[in-house]
VEXDREN-448254 format. One line per 8 residues: number of its first residue (from 1); for each residue x negated, y negated, z of C-alpha. Coordinates in pm, 1 decimal. Last residue first. Example, Ala and Ser with C-alpha at 12.3 -4.5 7.8 and 13.67 -1.06 7.14 Angstrom:
2) -1367.0 106.0 714.0  -1230.0 450.0 780.0
***
This chain:
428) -7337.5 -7977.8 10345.2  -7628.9 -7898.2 10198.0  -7818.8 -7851.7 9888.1  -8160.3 -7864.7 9801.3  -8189.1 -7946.9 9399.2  -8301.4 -7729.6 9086.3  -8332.0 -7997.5 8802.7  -8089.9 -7909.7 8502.6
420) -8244.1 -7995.1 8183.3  -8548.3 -7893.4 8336.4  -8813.6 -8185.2 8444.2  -9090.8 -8270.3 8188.6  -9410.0 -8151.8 8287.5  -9449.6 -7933.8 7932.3  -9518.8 -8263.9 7752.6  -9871.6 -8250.5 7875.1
412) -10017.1 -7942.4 8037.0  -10367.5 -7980.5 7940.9  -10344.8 -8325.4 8045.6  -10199.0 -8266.9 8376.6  -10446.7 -7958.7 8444.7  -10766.7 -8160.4 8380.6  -10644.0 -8450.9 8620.6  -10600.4 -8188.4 8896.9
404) -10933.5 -8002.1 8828.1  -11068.0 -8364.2 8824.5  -10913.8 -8454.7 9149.7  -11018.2 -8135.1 9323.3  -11309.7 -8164.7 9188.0  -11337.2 -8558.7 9388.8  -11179.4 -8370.3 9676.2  -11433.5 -8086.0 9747.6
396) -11729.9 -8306.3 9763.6  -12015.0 -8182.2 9949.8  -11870.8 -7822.2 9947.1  -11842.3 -7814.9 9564.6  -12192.2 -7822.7 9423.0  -12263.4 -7686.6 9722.7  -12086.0 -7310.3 9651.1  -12440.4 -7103.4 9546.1
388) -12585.8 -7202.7 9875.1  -12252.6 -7140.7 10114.0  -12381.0 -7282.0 10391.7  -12558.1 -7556.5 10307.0  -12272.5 -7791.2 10295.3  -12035.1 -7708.2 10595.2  -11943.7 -8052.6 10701.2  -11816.7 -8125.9 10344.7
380) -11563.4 -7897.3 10445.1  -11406.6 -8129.7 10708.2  -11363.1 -8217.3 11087.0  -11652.1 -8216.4 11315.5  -11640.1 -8135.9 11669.9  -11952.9 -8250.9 11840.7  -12085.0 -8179.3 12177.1  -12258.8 -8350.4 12497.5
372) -12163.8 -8680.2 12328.3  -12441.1 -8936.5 12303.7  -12319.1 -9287.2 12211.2  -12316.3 -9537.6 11923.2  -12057.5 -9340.2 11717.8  -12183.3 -8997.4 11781.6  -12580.3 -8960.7 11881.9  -12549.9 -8580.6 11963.6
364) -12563.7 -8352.6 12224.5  -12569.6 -7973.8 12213.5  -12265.7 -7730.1 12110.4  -12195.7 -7891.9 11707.5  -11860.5 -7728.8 11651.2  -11777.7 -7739.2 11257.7  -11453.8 -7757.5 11183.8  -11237.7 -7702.5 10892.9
356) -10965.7 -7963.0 10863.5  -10780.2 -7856.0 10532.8  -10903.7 -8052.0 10193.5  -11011.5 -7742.7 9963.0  -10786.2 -7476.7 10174.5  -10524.4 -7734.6 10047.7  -10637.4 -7780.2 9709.5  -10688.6 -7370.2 9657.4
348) -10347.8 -7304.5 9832.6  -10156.3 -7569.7 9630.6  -10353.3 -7462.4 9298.8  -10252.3 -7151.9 9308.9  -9872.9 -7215.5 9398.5  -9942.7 -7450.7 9074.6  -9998.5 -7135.9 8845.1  -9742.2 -6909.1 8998.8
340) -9484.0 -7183.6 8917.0  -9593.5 -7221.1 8544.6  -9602.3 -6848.2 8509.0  -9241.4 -6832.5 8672.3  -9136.9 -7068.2 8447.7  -8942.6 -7421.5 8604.7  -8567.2 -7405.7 8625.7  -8578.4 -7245.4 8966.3
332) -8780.1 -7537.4 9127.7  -8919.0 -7465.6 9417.4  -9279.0 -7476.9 9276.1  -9192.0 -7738.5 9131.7  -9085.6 -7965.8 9408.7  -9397.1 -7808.6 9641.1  -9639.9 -7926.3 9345.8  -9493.7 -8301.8 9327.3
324) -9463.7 -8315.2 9719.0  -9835.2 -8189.9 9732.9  -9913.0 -8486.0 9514.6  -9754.5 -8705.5 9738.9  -9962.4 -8576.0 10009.9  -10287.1 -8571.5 9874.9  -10266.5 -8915.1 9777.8  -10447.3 -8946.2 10152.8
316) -10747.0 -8951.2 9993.4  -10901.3 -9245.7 10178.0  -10917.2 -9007.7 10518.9  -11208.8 -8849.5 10346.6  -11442.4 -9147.7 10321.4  -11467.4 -9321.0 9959.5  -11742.1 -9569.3 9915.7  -11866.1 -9708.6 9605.0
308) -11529.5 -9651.1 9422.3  -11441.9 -9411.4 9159.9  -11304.3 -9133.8 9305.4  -11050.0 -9287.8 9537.7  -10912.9 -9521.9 9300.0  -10875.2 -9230.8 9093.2  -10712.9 -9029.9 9337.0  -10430.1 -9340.3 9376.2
300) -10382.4 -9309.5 9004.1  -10333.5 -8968.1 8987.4  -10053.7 -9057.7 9287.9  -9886.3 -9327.2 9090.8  -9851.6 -9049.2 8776.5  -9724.3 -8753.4 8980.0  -9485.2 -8940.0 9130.6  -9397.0 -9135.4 8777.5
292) -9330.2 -8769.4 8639.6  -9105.0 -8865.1 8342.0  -9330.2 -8657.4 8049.9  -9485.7 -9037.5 7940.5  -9533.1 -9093.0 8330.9  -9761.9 -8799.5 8361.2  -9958.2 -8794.8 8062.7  -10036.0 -9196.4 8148.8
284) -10150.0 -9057.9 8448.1  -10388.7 -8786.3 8311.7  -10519.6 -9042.4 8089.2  -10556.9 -9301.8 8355.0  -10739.8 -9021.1 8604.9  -10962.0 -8918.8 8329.4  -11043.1 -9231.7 8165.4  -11140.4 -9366.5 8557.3
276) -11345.1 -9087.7 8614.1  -11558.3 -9076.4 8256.8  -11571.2 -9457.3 8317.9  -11721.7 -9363.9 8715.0  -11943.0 -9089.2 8576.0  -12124.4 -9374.2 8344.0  -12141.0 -9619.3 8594.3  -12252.7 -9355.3 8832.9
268) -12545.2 -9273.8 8527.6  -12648.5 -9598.6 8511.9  -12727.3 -9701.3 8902.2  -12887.4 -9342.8 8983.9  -12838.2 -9286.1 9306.8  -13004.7 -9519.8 9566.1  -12964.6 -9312.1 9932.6  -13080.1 -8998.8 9779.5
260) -13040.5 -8631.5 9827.1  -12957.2 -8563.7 9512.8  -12619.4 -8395.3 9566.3  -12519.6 -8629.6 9831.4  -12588.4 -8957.5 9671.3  -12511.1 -8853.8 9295.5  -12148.3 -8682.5 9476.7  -12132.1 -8998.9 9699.9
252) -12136.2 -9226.0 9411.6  -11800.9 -9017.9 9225.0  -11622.8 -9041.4 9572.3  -11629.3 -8848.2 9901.0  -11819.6 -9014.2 10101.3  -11756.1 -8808.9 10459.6  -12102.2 -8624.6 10370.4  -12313.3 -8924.8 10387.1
244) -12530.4 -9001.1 10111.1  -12347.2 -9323.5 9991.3  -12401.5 -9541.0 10310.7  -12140.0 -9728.8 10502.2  -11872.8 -9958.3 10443.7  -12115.3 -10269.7 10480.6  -12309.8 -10058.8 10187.3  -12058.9 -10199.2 9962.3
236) -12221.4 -10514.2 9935.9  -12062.2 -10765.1 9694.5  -11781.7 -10822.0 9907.4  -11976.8 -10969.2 10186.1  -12073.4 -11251.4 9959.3  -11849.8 -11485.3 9811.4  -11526.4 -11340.1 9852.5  -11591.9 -11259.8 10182.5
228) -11791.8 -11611.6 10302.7  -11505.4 -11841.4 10112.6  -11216.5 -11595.2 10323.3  -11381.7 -11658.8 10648.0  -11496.3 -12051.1 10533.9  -11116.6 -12084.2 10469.6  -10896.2 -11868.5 10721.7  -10546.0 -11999.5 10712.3
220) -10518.3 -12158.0 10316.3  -10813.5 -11989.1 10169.5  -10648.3 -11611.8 10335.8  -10316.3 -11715.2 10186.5  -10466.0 -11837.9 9836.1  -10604.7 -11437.9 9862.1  -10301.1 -11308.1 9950.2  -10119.4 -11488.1 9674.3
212) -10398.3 -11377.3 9439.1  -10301.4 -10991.0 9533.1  -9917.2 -11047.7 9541.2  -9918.0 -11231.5 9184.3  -10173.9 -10976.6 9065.3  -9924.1 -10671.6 9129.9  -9631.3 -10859.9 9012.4  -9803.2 -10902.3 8675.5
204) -9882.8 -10529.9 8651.6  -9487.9 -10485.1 8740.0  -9373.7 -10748.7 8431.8  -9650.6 -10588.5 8221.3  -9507.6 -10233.7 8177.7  -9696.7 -10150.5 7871.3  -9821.1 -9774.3 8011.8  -10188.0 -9925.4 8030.5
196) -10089.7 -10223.0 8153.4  -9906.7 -10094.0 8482.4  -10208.6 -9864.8 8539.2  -10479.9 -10159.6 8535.4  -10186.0 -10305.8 8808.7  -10207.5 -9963.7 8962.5  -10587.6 -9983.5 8994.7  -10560.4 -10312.4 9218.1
188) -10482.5 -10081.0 9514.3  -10862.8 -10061.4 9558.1  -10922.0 -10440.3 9693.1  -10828.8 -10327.1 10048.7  -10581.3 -10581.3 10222.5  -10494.8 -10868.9 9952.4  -10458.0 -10467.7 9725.7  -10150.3 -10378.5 9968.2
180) -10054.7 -10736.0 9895.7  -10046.1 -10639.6 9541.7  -9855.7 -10340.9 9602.4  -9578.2 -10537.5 9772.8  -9553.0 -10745.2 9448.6  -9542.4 -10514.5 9208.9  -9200.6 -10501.7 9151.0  -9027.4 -10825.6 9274.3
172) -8694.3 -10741.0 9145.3  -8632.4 -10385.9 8974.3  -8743.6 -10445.8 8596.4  -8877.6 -10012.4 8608.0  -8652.2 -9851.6 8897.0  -8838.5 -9843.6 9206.0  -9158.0 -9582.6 9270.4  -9342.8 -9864.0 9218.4
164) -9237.0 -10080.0 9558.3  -9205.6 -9750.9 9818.0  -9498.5 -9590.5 9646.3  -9730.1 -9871.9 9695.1  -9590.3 -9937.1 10058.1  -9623.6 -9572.5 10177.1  -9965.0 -9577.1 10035.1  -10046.0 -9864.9 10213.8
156) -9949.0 -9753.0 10562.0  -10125.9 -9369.2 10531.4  -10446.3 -9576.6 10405.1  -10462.9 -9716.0 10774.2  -10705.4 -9574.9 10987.8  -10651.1 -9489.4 11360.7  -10968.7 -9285.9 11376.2  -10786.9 -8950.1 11465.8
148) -10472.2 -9023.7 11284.8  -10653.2 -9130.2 10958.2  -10886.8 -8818.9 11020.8  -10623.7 -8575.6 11055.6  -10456.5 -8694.0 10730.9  -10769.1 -8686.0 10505.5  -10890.3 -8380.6 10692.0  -10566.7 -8173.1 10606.9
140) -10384.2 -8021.9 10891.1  -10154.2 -8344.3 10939.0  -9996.2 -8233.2 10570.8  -9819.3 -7946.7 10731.4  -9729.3 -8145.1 11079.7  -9547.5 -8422.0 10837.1  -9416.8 -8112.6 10627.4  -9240.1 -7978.9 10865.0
132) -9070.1 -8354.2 10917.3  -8955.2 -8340.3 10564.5  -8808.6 -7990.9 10561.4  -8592.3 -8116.1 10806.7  -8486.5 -8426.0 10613.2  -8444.6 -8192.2 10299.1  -8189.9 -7958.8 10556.5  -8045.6 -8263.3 10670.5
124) -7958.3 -8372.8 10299.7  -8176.3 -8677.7 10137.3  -8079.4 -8553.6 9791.5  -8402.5 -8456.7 9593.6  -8426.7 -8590.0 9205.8  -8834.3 -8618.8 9173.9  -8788.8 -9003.9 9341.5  -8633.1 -8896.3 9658.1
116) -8845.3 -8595.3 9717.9  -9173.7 -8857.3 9746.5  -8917.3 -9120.8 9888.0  -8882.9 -8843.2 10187.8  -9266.0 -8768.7 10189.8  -9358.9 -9114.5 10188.5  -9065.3 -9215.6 10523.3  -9208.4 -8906.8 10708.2
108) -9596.3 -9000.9 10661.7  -9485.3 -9329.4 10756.2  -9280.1 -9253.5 11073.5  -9610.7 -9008.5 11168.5  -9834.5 -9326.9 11087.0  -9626.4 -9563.3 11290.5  -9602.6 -9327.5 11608.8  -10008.7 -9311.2 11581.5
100) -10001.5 -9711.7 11594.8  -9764.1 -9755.3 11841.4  -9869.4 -9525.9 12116.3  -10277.0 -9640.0 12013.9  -10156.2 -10042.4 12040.8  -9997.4 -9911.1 12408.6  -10331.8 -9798.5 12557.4  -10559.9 -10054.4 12334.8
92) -10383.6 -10323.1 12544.8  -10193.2 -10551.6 12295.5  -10248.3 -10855.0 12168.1  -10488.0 -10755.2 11980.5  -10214.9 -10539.9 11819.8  -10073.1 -10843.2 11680.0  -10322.1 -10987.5 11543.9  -10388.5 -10678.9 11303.7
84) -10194.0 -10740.3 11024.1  -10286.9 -11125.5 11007.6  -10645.5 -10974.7 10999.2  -10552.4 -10804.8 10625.9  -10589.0 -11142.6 10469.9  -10934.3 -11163.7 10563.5  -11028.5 -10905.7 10339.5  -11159.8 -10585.1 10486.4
76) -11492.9 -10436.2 10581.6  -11574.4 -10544.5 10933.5  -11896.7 -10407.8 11065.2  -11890.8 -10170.9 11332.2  -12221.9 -10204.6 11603.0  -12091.4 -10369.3 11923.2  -11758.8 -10326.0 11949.1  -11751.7 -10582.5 11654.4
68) -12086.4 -10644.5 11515.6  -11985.2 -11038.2 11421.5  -12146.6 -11209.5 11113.8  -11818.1 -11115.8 10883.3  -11560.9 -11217.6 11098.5  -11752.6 -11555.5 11227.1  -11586.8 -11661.6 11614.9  -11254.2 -11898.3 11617.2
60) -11191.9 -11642.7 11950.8  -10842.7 -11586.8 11738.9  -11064.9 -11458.9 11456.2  -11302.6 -11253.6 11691.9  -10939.9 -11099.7 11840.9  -10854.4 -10994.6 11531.4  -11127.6 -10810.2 11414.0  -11184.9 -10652.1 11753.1
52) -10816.4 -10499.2 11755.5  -10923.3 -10368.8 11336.4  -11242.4 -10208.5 11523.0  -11016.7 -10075.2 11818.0  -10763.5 -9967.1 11494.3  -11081.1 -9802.6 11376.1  -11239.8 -9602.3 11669.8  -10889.2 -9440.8 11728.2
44) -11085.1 -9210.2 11947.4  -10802.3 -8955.9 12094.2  -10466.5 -8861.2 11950.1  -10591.8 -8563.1 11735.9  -10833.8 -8458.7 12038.7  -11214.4 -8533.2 11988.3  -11263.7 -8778.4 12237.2  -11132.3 -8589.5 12542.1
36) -11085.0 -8276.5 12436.9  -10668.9 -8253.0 12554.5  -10572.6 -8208.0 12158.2  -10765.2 -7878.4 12149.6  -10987.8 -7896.1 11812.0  -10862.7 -7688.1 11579.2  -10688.0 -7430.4 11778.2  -10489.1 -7694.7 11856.3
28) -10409.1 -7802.3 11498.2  -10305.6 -7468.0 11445.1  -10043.6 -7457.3 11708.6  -9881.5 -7779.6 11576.7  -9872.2 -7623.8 11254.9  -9677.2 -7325.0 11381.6  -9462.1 -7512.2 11563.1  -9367.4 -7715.0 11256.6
20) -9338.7 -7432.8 11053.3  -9072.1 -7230.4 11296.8  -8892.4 -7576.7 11322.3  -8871.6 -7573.5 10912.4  -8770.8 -7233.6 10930.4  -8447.9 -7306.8 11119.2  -8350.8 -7641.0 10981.3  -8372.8 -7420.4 10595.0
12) -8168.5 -7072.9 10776.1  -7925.7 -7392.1 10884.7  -7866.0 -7508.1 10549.6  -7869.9 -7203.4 10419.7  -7559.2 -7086.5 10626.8  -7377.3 -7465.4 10598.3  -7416.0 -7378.1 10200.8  -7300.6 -7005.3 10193.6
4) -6979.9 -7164.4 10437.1  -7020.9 -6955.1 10796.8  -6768.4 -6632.4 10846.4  -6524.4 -6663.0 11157.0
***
């Protein structure tokens, strides 16, 4: 009995997807072996026991902002964002890690699935399929091994952004969720400058609304917390950490890192940071007049990256969106070959740009307020110095990566509109 063409390529699609997976899974043990204690993939989760200690010092009725929780970490969010965390305080660190690490894989699944949703993609078994490769895919980069590895949370809030903007335009409450995303970590507040930009003021309105009602929420629960944040800790972005530090991977880090210097030059990053933020607007705006809103909300969520104080490596998580967007076309018969050759390029450039290269230290270091007998660090910026002629670049490999990107998008322009007739995965 022959098998239906679609059934056929539906299964050939399940099949390869598993063979990917695998494959992926294999890599990131030769990585760093997940059984290293400490340095495993499912090991540390130094932040979430930081976000745990938040909490708890709030339900202790203890000062958030005074308190060196675990002993030396600093808390860096808005007290809004504690009500988040409570209830993994309540939790043993054992079962907060299970759920925590389970919710970023679920989210990672759920933002590459809208991410196909939104460019046209039918949510078939052989899309959901692909989906899930592409979890274990996108877990090789730094940005996504990291999140897992400290137990960050940029994974959650990109999932929310795109899950409210990515709605139809005048769909009910738009804005909103992103807006609390911004009550959480102040650099979600881009899209609303976004939302202006392309005239769609009811969403950019939402956006505020949810940000100032988290704010009046943190007043209303948390008062002298939320009166000693806005008021003071929120003017020092050196809480976060400090700008020459390879991990910083934003517009200030470059000046830091590249000039050796923990006090780059105060002018010229406010000049780099307008020349970023024109960039990644323009290119945006490019994007969303040509129909690629996908393309567009992730731009945006680069720039956000780029252009503030601090950026670590697991902030630019908008990688994986964007490799939906480049994947989609890529696949997409109705696109040039040129045009498709051109962004496979780019895909393998930006992902050997962000992919978790390691550098094994083998003698003991000082490693989060303890000595380690060895070090397994995760990202190219590890390996500045040696490549000589290539530093430029090795230091901060995402923020070109986000102007070679934004440079691209404009250059293109009109030519990103979708095919008359999108390509689409089929199954039955």
């Amino acid at each position: 009995m022959s098998i239906p063409a679609s059934r056929g390529r539906t299964m050939a699609i399940v099949a390869g997807s598993v063979v990917v997976a695998v494959l992926a899974l294999w890599i990131q043990n030769a990585i760093v072996p997940y059984s290293k204690p400490f340095w495993g993939l499912f090991d540390n989760q130094l932040d979430l026991d930081v976000y745990r200690a938040g909490a708890q010092t709030v339900l202790d009725g203890d000062k958030l902002y005074d308190a060196k929780l675990l002993g030396q970490m600093d808390y860096t969010y808005t007290p809004f964002s504690i009500f988040g965390f409570i209830p993994f305080a309540w939790m043993s660190m054992t079962v907060a890690r299970v759920v925590w690490i389970g919710g970023i894989l679920v989210a990672l699944y759920f933002t590459i699935m809208i991410s196909f949703r939104s460019l046209g993609r039918s949510p078939t078994l052989a899309l959901r399929a692909v989906a899930v490769a592409l979890v274990t895919v996108m877990m090789l980069l730094e940005p996504v091994r990291t999140t897992i590895w400290y137990g960050q949370i940029n994974v959650f809030l990109m999932a929310i952004v795109l899950a409210d903007l990515l709605r139809p335009d005048g769909a009910r409450l738009r804005g909103v969720a992103t807006g609390l995303t911004a009550g959480i970590k102040l650099t979600p507040m881009l899209f609303a400058v976004y939302l202006l930009v392309i005239r769609n003021t009811r969403a950019a309105v939402g956006v505020v609304a949810g940000f100032v009602g988290s704010v009046l929420l943190g007043f209303a629960i948390l008062p002298s917390t939320s009166w000693d944040y806005w008021t003071s800790k929120l003017r020092d972005p050196d809480r976060v950490g400090t700008p020459q530090t390879p991990g910083n991977q934003s517009i200030r880090g470059l000046l830091a890192n590249l000039g050796h210097t923990n006090e780059p030059n105060g002018l010229l990053w406010i000049l780099l940071v307008l020349v970023g933020f024109t960039l990644g607007i323009g290119a945006a705006v490019v994007a969303h007049r040509a129909g690629q809103e996908l393309l567009a909300l992730s731009l945006v969520g680069m720039t956000s990256c780029a252009i503030s104080p601090m950026a670590w490596g697991h902030h630019w998580v908008w990688f994986v969106p964007l490799a939906v967007v480049a994947l989609n076309w890529i696949s997409d018969a109705g696109r040039s070959a040129s045009s498709r050759i051109v962004v496979g390029v780019m895909v393998v450039g930006g992902f050997l740009a962000a992919f978790s290269w390691r550098t094994y230290l083998g003698y003991a270091t000082w490693q989060f307020n303890q000595t380690r007998d060895d070090a397994y660090l995760i990202g190219l910026f590890f390996k500045h110095g040696s490549v000589g002629w290539l530093d430029w670049f090795v230091w901060e490999p995402y923020v070109w990566v986000f102007v070679v990107t934004c440079v691209v998008v404009l250059i293109a322009g009109a030519r990103l509109r979708a095919p008359a007739k999108p390509a689409e995965v089929q199954a039955e």
